[in-house]
BAKEPA-560090 format. One record per atom (N, C-alpha, C): atom name; x, y, z; residue in three letters; residue number from 1. Coordinates in pm, 1 decimal, always signed. Layout:
N
<node atom="CA" X="X" Y="Y" Z="Z" res="ALA" n="NUM"/>
...
! end
This chain:
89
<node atom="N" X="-1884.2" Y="+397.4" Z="-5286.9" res="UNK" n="1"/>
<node atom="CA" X="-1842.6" Y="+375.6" Z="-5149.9" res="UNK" n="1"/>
<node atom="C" X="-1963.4" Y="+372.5" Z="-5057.0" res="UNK" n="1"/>
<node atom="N" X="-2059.6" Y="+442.3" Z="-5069.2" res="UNK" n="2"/>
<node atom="CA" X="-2148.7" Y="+494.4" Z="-5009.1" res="UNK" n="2"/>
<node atom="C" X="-2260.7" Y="+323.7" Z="-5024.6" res="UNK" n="2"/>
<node atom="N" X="-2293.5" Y="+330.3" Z="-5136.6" res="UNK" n="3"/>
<node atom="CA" X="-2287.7" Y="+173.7" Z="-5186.3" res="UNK" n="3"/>
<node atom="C" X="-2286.8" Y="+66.0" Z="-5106.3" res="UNK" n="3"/>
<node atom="N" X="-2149.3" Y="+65.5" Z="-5086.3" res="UNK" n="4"/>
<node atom="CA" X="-2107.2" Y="-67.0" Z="-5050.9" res="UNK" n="4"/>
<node atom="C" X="-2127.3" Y="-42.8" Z="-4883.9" res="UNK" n="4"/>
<node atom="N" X="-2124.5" Y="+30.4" Z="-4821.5" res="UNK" n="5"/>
<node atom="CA" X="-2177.9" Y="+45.7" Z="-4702.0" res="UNK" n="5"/>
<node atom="C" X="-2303.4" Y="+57.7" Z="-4677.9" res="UNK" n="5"/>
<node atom="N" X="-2360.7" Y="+67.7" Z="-4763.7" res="UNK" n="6"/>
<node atom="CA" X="-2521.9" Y="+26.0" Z="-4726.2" res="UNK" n="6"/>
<node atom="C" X="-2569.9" Y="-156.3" Z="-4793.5" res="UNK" n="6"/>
<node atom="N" X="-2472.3" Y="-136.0" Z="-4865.4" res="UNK" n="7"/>
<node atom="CA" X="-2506.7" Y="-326.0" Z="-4875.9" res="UNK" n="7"/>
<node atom="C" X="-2458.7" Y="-415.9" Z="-4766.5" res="UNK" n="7"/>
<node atom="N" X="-2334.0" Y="-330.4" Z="-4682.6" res="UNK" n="8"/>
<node atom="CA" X="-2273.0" Y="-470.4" Z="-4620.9" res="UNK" n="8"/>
<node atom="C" X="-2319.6" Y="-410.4" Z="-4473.4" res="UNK" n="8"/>
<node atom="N" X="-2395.7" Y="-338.5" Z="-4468.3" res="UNK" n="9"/>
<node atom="CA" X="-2410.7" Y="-294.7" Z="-4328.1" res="UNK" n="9"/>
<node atom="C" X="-2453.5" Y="-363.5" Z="-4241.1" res="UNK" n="9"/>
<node atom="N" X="-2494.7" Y="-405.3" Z="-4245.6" res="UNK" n="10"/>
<node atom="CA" X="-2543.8" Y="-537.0" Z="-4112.5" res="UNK" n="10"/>
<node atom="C" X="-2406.1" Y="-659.7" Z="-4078.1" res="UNK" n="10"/>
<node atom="N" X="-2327.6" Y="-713.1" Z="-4209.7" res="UNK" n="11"/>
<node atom="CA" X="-2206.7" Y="-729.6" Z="-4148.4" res="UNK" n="11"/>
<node atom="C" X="-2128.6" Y="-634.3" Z="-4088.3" res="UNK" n="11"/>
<node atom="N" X="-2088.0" Y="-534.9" Z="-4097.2" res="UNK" n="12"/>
<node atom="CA" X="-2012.3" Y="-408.3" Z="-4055.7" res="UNK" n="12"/>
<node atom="C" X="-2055.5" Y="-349.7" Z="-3954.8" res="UNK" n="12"/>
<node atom="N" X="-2190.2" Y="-360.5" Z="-3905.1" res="UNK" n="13"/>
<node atom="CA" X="-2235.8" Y="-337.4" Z="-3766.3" res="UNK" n="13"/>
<node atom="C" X="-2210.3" Y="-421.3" Z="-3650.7" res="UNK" n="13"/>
<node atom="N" X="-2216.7" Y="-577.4" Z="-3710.5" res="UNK" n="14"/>
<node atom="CA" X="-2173.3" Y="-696.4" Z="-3658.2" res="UNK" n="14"/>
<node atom="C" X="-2018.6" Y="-712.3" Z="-3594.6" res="UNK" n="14"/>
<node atom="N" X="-1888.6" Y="-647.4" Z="-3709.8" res="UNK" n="15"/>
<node atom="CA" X="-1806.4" Y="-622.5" Z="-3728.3" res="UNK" n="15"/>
<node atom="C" X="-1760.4" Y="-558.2" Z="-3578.3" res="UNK" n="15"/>
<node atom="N" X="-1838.4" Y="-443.3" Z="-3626.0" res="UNK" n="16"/>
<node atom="CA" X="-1801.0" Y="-306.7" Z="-3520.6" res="UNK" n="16"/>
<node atom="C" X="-1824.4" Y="-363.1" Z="-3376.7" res="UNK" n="16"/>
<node atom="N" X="-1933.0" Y="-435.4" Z="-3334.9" res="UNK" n="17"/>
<node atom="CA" X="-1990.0" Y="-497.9" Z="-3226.2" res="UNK" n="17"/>
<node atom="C" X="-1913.9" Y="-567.6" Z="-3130.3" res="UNK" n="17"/>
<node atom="N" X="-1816.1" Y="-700.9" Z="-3240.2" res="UNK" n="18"/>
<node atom="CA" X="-1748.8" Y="-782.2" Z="-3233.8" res="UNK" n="18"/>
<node atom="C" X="-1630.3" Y="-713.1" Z="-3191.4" res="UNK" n="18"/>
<node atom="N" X="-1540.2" Y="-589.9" Z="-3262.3" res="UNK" n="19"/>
<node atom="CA" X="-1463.1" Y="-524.2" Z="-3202.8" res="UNK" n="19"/>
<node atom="C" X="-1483.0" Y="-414.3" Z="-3040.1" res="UNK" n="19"/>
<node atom="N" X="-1580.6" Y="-405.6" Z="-3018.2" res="UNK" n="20"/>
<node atom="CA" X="-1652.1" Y="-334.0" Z="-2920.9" res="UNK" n="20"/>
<node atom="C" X="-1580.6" Y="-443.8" Z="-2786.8" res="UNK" n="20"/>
<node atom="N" X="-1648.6" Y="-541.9" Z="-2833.3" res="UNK" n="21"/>
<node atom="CA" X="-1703.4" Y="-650.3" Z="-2725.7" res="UNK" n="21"/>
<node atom="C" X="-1539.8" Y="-714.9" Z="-2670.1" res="UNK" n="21"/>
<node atom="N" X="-1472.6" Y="-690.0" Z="-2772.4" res="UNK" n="22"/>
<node atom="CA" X="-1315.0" Y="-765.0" Z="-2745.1" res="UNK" n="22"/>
<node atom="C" X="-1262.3" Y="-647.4" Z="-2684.4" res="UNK" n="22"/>
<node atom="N" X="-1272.7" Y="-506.4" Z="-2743.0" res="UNK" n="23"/>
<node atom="CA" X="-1177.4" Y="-426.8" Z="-2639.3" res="UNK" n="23"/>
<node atom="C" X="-1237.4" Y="-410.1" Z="-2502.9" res="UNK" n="23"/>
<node atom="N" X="-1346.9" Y="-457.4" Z="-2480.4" res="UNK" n="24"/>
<node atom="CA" X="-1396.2" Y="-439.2" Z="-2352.8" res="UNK" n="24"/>
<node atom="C" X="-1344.0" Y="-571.3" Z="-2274.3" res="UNK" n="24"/>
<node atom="N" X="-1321.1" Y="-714.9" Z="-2341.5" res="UNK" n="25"/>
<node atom="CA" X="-1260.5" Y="-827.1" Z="-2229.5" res="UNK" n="25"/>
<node atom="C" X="-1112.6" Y="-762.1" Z="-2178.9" res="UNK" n="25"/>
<node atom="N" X="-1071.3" Y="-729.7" Z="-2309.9" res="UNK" n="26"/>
<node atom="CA" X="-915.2" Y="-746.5" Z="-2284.8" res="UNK" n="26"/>
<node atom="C" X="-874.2" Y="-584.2" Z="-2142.7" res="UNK" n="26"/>
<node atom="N" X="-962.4" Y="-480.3" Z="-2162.6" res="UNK" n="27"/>
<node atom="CA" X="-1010.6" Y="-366.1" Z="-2059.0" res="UNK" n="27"/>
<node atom="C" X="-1028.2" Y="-442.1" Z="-1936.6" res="UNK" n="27"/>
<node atom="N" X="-1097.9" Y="-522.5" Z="-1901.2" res="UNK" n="28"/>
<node atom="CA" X="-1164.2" Y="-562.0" Z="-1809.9" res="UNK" n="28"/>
<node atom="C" X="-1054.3" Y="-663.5" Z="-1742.5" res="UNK" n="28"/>
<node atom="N" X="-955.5" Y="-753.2" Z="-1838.8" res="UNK" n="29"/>
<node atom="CA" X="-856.9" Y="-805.3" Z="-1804.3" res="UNK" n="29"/>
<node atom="C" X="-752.0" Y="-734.8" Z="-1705.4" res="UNK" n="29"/>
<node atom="N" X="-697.7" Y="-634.7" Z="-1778.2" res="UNK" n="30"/>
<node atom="CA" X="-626.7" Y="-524.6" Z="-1767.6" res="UNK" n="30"/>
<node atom="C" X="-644.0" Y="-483.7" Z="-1582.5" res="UNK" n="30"/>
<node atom="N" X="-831.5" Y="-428.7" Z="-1625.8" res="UNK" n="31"/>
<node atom="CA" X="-899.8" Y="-356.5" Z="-1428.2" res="UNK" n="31"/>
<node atom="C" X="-849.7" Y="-478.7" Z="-1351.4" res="UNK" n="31"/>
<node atom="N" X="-890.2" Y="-595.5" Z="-1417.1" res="UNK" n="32"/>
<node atom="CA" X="-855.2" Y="-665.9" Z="-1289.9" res="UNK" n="32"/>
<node atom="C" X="-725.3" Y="-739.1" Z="-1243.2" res="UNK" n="32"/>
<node atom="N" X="-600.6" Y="-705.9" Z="-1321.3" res="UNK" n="33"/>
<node atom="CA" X="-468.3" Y="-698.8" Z="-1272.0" res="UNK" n="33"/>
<node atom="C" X="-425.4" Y="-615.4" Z="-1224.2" res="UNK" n="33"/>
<node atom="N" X="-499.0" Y="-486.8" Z="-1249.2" res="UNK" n="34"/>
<node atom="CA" X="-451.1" Y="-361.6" Z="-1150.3" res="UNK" n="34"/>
<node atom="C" X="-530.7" Y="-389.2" Z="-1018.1" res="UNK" n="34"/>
<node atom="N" X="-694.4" Y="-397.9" Z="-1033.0" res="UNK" n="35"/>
<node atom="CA" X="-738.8" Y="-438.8" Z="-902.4" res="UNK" n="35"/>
<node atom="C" X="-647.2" Y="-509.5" Z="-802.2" res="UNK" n="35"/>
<node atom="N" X="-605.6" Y="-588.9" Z="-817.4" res="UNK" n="36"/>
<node atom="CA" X="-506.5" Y="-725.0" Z="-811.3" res="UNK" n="36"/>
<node atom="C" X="-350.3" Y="-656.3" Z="-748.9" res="UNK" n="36"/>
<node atom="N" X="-306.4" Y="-581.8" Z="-798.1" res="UNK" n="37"/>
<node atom="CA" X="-179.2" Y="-520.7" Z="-764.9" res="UNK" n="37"/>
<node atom="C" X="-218.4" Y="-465.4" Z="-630.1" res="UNK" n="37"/>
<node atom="N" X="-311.2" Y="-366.9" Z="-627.9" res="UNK" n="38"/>
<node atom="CA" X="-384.2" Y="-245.4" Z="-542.7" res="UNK" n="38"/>
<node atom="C" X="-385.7" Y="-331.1" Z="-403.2" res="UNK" n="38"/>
<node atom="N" X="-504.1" Y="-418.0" Z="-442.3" res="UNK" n="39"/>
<node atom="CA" X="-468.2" Y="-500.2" Z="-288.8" res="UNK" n="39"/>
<node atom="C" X="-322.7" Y="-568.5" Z="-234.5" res="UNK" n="39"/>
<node atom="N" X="-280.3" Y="-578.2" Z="-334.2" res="UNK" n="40"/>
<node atom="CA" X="-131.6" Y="-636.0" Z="-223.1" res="UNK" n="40"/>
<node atom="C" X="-55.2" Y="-504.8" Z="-183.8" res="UNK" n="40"/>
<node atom="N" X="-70.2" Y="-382.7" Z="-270.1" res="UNK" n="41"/>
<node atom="CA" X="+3.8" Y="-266.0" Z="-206.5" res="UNK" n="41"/>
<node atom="C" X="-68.6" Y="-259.2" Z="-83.1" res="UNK" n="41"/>
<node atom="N" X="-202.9" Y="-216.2" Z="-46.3" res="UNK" n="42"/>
<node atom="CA" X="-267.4" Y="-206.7" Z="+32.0" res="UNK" n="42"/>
<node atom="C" X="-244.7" Y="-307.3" Z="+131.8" res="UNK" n="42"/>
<node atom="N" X="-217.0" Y="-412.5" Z="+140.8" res="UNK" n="43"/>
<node atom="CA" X="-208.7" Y="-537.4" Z="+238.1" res="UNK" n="43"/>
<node atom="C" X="-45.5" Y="-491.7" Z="+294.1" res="UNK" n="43"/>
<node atom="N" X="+58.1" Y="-487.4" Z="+213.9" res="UNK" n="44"/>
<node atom="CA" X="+157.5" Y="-418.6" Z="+247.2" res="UNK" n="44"/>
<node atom="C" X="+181.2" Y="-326.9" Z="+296.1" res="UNK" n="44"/>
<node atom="N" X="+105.9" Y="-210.4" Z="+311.8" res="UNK" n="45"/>
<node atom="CA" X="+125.0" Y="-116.0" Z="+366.9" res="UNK" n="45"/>
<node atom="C" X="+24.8" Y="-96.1" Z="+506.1" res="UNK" n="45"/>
<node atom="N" X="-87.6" Y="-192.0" Z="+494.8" res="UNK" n="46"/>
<node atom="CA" X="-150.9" Y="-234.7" Z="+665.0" res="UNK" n="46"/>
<node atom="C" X="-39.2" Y="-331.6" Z="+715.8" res="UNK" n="46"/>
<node atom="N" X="+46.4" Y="-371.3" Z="+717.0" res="UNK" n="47"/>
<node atom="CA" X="+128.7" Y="-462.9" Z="+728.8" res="UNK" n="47"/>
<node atom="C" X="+240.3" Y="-343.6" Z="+767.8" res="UNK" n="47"/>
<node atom="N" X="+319.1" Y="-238.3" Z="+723.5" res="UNK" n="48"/>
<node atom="CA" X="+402.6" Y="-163.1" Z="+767.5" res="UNK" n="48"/>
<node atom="C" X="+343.5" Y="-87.1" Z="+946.5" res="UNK" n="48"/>
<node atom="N" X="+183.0" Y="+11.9" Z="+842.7" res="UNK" n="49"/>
<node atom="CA" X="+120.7" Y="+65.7" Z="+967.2" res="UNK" n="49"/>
<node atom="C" X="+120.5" Y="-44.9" Z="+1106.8" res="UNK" n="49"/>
<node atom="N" X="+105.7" Y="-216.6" Z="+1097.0" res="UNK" n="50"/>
<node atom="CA" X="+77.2" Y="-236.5" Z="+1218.1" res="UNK" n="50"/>
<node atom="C" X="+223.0" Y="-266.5" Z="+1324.4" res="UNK" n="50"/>
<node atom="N" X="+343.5" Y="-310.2" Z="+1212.1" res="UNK" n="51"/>
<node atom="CA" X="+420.7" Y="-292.7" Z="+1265.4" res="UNK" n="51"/>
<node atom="C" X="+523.9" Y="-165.4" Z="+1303.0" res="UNK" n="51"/>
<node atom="N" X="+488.1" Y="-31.4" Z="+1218.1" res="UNK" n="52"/>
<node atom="CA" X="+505.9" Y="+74.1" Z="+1292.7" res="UNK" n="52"/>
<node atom="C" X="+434.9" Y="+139.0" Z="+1424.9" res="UNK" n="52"/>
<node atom="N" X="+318.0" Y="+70.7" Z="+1461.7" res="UNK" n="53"/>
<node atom="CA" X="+260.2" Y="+72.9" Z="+1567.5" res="UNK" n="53"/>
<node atom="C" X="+325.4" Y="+29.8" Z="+1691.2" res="UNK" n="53"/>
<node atom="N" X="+377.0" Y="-118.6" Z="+1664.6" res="UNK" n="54"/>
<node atom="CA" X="+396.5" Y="-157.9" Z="+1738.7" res="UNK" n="54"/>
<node atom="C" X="+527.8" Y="-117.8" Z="+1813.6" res="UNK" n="54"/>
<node atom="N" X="+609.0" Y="-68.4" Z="+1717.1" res="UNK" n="55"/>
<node atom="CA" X="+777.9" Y="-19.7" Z="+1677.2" res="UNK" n="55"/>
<node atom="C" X="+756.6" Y="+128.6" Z="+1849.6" res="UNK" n="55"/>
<node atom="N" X="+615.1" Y="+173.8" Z="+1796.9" res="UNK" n="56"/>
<node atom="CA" X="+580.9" Y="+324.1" Z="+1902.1" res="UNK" n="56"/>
<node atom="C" X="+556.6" Y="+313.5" Z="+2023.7" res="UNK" n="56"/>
<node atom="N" X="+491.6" Y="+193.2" Z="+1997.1" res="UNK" n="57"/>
<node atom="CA" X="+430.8" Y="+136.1" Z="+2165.8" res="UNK" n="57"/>
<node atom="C" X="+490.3" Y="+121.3" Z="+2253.9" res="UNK" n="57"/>
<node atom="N" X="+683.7" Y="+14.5" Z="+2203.2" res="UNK" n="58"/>
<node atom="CA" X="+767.4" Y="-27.0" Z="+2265.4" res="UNK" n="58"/>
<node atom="C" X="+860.1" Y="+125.7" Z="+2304.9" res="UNK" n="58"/>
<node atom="N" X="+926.2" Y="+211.4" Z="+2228.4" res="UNK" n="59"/>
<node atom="CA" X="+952.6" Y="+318.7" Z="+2228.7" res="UNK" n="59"/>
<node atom="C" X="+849.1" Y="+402.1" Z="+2315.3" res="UNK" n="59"/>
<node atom="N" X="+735.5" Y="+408.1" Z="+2331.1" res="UNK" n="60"/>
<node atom="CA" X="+678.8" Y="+451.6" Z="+2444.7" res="UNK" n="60"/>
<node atom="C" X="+673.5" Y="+431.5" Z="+2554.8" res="UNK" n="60"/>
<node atom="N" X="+676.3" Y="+283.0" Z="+2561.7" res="UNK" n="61"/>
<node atom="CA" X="+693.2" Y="+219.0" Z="+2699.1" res="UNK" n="61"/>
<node atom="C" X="+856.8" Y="+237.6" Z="+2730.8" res="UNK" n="61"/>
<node atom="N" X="+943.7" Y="+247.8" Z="+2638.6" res="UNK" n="62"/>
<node atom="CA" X="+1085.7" Y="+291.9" Z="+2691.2" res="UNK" n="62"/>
<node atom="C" X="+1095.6" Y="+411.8" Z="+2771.9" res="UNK" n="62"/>
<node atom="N" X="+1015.1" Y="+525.1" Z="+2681.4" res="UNK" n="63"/>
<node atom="CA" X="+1017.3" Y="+658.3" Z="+2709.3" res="UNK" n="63"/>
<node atom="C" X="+960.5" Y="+675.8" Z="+2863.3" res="UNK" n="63"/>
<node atom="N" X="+817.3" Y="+611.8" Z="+2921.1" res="UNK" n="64"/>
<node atom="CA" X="+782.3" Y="+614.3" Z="+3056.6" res="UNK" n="64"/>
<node atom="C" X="+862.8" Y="+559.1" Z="+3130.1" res="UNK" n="64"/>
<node atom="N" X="+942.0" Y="+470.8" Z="+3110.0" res="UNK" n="65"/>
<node atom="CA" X="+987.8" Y="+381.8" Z="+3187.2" res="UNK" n="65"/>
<node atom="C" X="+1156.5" Y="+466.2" Z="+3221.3" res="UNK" n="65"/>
<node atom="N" X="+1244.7" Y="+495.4" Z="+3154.6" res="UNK" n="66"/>
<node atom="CA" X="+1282.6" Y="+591.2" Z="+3185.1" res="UNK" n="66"/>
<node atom="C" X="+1256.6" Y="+726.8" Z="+3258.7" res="UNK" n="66"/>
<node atom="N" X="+1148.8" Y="+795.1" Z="+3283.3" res="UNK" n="67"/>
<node atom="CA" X="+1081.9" Y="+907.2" Z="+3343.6" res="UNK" n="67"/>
<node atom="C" X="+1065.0" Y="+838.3" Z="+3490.1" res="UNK" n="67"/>
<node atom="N" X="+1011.6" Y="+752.1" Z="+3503.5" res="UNK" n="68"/>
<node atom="CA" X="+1017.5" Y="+645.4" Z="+3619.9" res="UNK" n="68"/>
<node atom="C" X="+1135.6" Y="+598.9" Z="+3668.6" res="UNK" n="68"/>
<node atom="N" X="+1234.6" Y="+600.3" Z="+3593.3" res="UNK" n="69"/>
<node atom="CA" X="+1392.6" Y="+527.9" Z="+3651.0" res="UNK" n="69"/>
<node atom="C" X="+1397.4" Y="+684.3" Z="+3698.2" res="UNK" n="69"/>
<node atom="N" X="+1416.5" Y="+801.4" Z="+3608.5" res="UNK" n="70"/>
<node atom="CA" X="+1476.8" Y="+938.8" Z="+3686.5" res="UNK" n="70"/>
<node atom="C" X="+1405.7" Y="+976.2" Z="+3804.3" res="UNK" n="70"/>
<node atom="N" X="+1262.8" Y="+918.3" Z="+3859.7" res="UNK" n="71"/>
<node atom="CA" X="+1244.1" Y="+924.3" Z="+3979.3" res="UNK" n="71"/>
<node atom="C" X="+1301.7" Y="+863.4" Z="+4049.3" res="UNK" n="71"/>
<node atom="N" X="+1266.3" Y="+730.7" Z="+4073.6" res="UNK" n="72"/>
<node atom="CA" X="+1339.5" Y="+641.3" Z="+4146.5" res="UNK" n="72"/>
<node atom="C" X="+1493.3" Y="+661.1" Z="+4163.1" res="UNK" n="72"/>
<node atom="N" X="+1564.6" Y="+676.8" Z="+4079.2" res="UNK" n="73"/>
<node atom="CA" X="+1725.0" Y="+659.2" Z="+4097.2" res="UNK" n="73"/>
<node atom="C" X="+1785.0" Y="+711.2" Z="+3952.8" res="UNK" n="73"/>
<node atom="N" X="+1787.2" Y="+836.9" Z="+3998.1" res="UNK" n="74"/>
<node atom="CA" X="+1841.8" Y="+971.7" Z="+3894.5" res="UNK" n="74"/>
<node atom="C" X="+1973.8" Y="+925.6" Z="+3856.0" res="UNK" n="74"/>
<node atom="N" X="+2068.2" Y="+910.9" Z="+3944.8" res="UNK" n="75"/>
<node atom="CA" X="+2228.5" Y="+880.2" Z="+3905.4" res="UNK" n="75"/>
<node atom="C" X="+2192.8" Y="+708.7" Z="+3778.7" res="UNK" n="75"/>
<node atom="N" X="+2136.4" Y="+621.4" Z="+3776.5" res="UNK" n="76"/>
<node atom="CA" X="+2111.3" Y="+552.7" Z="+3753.8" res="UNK" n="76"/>
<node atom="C" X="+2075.0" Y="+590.7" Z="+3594.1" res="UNK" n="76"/>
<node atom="N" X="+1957.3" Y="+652.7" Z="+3624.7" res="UNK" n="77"/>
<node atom="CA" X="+1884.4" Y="+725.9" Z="+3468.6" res="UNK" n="77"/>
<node atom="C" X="+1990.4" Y="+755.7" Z="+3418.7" res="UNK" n="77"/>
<node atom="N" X="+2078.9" Y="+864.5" Z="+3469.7" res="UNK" n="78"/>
<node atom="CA" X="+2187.4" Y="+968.3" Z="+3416.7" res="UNK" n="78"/>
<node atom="C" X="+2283.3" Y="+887.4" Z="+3354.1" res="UNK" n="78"/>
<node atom="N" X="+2297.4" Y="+749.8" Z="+3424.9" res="UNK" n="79"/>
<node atom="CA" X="+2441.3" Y="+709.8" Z="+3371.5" res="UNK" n="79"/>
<node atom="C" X="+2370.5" Y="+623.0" Z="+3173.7" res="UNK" n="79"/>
<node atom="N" X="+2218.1" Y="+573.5" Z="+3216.2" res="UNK" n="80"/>
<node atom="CA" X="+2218.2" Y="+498.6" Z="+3125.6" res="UNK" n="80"/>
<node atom="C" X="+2172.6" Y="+577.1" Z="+2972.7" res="UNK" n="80"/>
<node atom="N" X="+2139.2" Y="+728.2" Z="+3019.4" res="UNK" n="81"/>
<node atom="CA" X="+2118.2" Y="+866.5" Z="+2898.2" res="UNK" n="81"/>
<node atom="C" X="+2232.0" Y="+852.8" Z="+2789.2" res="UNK" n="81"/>
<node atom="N" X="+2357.6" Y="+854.3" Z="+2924.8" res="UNK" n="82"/>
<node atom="CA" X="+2460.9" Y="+865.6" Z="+2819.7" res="UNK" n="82"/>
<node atom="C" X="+2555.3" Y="+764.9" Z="+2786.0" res="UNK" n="82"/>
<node atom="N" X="+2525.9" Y="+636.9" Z="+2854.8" res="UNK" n="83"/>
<node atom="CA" X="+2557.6" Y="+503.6" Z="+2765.4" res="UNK" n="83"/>
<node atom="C" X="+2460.7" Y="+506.4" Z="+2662.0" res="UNK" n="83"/>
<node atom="N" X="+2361.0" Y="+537.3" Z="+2648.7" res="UNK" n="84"/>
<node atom="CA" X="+2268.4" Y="+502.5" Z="+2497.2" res="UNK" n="84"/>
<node atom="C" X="+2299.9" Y="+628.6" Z="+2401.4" res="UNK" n="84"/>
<node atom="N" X="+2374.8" Y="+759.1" Z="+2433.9" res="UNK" n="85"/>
<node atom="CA" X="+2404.8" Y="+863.6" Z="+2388.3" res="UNK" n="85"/>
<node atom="C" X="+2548.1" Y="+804.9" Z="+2313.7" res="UNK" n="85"/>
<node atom="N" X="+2613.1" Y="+748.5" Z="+2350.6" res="UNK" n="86"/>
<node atom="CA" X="+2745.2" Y="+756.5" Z="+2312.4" res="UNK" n="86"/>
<node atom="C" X="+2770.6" Y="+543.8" Z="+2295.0" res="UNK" n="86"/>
<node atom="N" X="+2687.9" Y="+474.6" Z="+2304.5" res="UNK" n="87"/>
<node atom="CA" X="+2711.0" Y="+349.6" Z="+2287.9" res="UNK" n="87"/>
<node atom="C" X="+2683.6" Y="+280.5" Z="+2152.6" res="UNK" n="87"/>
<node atom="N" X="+2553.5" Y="+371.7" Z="+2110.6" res="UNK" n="88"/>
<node atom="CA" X="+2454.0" Y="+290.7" Z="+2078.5" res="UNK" n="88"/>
<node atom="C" X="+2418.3" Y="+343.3" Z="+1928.1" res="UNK" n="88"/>
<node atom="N" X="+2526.4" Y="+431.3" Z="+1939.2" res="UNK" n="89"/>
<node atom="CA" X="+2499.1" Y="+470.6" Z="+1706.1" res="UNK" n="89"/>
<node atom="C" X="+2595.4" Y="+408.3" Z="+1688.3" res="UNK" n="89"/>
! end
């Protein structure tokens, strides 16, 4: 046994090389379909963040703008608290 691995060793190193070299394409295949996934999660989820931004902004500007109606004209504010309290689920 011992033998025959020192006769064929230079094919069998070749061998080993050749198997080396293939699990590393088909690895490298692999990184770069996950790479590949990663960015579209990532693109998707800058894509949620900008429209949850925007979702806050408007809801903010509701929120002042209301605080501003209860100055101006309280009975007004009051009536529209509880039309959106009782209208609007």
């Amino acid at each position: 046994m011992i033998q025959f691995f020192i006769k064929h060793s230079k094919e069998l190193t070749i061998v080993g090389a050749l198997s080396i070299l293939t699990i590393c394409y088909f690895q490298q295949r692999e990184l770069t379909k996950l790479r590949t996934k990663v960015e579209v999660v990532k693109a998707e989820a800058d894509s949620i963040r900008s429209e949850d931004f925007i979702k806050y902004t408007i809801i903010g500007r509701y929120e002042i703008t209301m605080e501003y109606l209860k100055e101006i004209n309280p009975k007004v504010a009051k009536q529209t608290e509880e039309w959106m309290s009782h209208n609007t689920e």
